[in-house]
N, C-alpha and C positions, 0 to 999 in steps of 0.2 A: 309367781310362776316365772320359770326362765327354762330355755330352750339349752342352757349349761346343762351336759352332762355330770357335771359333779353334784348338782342340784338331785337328779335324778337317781346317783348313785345313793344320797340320804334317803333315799325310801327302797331300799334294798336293805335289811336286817341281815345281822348276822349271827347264826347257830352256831354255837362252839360244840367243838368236839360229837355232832350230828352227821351221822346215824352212828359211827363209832368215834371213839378216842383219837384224837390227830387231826381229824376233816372237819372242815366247817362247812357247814351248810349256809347256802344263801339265798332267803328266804325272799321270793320276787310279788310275793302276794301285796304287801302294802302299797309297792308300784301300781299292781293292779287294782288296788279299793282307790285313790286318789286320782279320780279324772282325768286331771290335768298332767299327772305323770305317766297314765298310762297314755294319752291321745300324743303326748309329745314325743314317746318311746314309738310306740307304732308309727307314728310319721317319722322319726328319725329313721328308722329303718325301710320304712318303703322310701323316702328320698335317697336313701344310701342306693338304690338299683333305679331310681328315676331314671330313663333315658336308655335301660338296656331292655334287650329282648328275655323276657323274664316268660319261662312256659308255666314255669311249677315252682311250688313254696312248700321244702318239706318241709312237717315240723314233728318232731320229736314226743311225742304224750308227758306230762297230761297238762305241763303250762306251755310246754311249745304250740299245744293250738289252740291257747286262750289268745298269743301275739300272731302268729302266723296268720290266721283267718283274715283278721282284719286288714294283715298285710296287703296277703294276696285278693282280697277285695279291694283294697285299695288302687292297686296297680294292676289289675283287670286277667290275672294270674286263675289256673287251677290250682289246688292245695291237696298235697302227697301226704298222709298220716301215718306217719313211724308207732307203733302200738312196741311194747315188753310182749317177749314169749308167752306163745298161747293164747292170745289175746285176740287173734283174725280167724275167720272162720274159713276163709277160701285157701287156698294152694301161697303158700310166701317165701320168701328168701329171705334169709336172717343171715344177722351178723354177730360177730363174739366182739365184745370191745372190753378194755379194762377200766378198774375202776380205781379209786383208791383203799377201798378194802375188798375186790374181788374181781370179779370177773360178772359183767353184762351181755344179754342177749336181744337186740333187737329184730322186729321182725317187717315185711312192708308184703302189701298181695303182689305175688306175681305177672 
């Protein structure tokens, strides 16, 4: 176990040509099945804002708030959930962002 980022970058997989031809997908699951790489990653990140006034921890669906919760638990934060279109049931503002084979919609409650 080592607190090396490059250590951490071996338990990141990589999907070729995922979901289409050209893009790789990178698969952050095996991060999260190995302890030690996920407890080092979440702390590496909450130490990266140690010491700032931190109100809120958005995270993106659906592994942005497998890391984020912990985060923002950790550093004594509320946590913002970014959901895909269609996904929240109350009033939201969404955003169009691009992708590399299209075009994304996210969405946050108003």
């Amino acid at each position: 176990m080592s607190s090396d980022f490059g250590w951490l970058k071996n338990h990141i997989a990589e999907v070729a040509d995922f979901p289409r031809p050209g893009v790789d997908f990178k698969d952050i699951t095996p991060l999260f099945a190995d302890p030690d790489a996920f407890r080092i990653a979440v702390d590496a990140l909450a130490d990266h804002v140690a010491g700032d006034q931190v109100d809120l921890v958005v995270a993106i669906e659906a592994r942005g708030f497998v890391t984020a919760a912990p985060v923002a638990y950790r550093i004594g934060s509320g946590l913002v959930m970014i959901r895909k279109e269609g996904k929240l049931p109350r009033q939201v503002e969404a955003s169009v962002y691009a992708l590399e084979y299209g075009e994304g919609v996210l969405e946050v409650h108003a």
